[in-house]
N, C-alpha and C positions, 0 to 999 in steps of 0.2 A: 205291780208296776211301780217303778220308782219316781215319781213325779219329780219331771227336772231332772231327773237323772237320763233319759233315755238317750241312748245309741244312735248314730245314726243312721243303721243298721234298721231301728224298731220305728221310728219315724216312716221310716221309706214304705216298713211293711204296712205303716194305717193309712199310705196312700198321700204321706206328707212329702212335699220337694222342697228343697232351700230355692230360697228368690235368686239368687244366682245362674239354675238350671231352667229357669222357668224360659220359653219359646220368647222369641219376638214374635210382637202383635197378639199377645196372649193374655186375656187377664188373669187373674187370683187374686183370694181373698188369704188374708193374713191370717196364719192359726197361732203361731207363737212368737216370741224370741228369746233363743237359749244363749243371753247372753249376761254374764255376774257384773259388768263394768256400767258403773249408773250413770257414768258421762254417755256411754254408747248409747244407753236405751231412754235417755231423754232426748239427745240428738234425733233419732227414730223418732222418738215418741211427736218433737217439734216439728218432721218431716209429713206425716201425719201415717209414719209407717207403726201398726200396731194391731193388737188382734182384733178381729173385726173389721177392719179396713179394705178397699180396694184398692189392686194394686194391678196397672197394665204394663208391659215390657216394652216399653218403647225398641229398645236396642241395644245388643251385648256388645260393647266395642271393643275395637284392639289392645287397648291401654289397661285391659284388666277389670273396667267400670263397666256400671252398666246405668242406661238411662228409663226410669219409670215416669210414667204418668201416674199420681196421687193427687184426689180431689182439681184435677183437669191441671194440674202446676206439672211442670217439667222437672224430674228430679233426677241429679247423679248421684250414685251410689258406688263405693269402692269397694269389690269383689269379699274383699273381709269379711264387712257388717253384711254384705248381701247374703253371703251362707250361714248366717245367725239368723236370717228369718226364712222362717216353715212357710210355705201356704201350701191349699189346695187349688190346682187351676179350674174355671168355672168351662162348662163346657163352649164345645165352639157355636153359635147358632151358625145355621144356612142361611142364604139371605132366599127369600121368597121368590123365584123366578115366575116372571109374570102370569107363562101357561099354569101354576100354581095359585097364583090371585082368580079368587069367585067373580065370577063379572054380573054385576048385579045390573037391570035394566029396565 
């Protein structure tokens, strides 16, 4: 494995997505950013986009951007820097329908 070198191709196969693809209403968690330019990845980095982090898809809009929710702040991000970062999505929970809740008495 070529660390930092990888494909996007080999990404996809560990199950990684760029933030770009990620669903509305969907969260992930940030695995990488494969990006050389240090103005971009302190910009990220001040957005509090970075590995480790959670990141929920507010919504992909027409204009190319897309808007996340980071640490509950509303954040736009332009299509670019979004396919520079990897995450994994966190699965969907169900919400508990009631005939589901123990009815304790």
């Amino acid at each position: 494995l070529r660390l930092g070198m990888e494909s996007k191709a080999e990404r996809q196969r560990r199950g990684l997505l760029a933030l770009n693809e990620v669903p509305a209403g969907r969260q992930a968690n940030v695995v990488s950013v494969f990006e050389r330019d240090r103005q971009l990845l302190e910009y990220l980095d001040g957005l509090g986009i970075k590995p480790g982090s959670l990141v929920e898809m507010v919504s992909r809009n027409v204009d190319q951007t897309v808007t996340l929710r980071v640490q509950s702040k509303a954040v736009p991000l332009g299509s670019a820097a979004a396919e520079r970062v990897w995450v994994t999505l966190l699965p969907v929970l169900e919400p508990i329908s009631s005939s589901q809740q123990s009815r304790s008495s």
